[in-house]
C-alpha positions as a printed Julia matrix, in Angstrom:
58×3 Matrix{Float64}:
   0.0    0.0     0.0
   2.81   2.55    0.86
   4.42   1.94   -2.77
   1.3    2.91   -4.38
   0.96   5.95   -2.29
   4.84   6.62   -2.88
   3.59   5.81   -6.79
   1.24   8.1    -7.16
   3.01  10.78   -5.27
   5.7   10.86   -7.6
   3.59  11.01  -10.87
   1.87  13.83   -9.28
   4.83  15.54   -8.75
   6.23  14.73  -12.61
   3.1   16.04  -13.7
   3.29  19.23  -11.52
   6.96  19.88  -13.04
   5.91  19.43  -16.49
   2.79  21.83  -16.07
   5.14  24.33  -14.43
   7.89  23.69  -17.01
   5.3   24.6   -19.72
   3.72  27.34  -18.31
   6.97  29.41  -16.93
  10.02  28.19  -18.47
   9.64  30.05  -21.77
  11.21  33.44  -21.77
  13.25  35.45  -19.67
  10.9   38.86  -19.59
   7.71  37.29  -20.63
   5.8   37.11  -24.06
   6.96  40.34  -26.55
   4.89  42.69  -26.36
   2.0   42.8   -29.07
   2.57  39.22  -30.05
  -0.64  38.46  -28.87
  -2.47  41.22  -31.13
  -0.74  40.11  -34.0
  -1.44  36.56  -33.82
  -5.13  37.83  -33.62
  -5.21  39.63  -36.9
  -3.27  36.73  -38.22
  -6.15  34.12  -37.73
  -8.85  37.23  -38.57
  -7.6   37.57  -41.61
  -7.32  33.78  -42.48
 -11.08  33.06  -41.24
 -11.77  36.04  -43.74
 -10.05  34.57  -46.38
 -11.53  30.93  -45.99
 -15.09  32.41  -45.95
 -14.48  34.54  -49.02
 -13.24  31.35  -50.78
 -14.71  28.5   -49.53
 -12.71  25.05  -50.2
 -14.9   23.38  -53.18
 -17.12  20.65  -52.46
 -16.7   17.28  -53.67
């Protein structure tokens, strides 16, 4: 019974290092600024685009 405790404390704990891994080990100040806006436009003016010139039917 204690190894499967032990177990599943340690997968918690990988899994807890690879959220925080993901979520804060990117860059050194943060995100650039703007990227986010830009990124927006990006996919605005792509779900423009598709609905302008919708893919053929077959």
């Amino acid at each position: 019974m204690t190894v499967i405790l032990l177990e599943a404390l340690g997968a918690l704990l990988i899994l807890a290092l690879i959220v925080w891994w993901t979520m804060f080990a990117g860059r050194n100040k943060g995100e650039l600024p703007g990227h986010h806006d830009q990124a927006d436009e990006k996919h605005e003016k792509q779900g423009e685009a598709s609905q302008e010139n919708p893919p053929p039917k077959s």
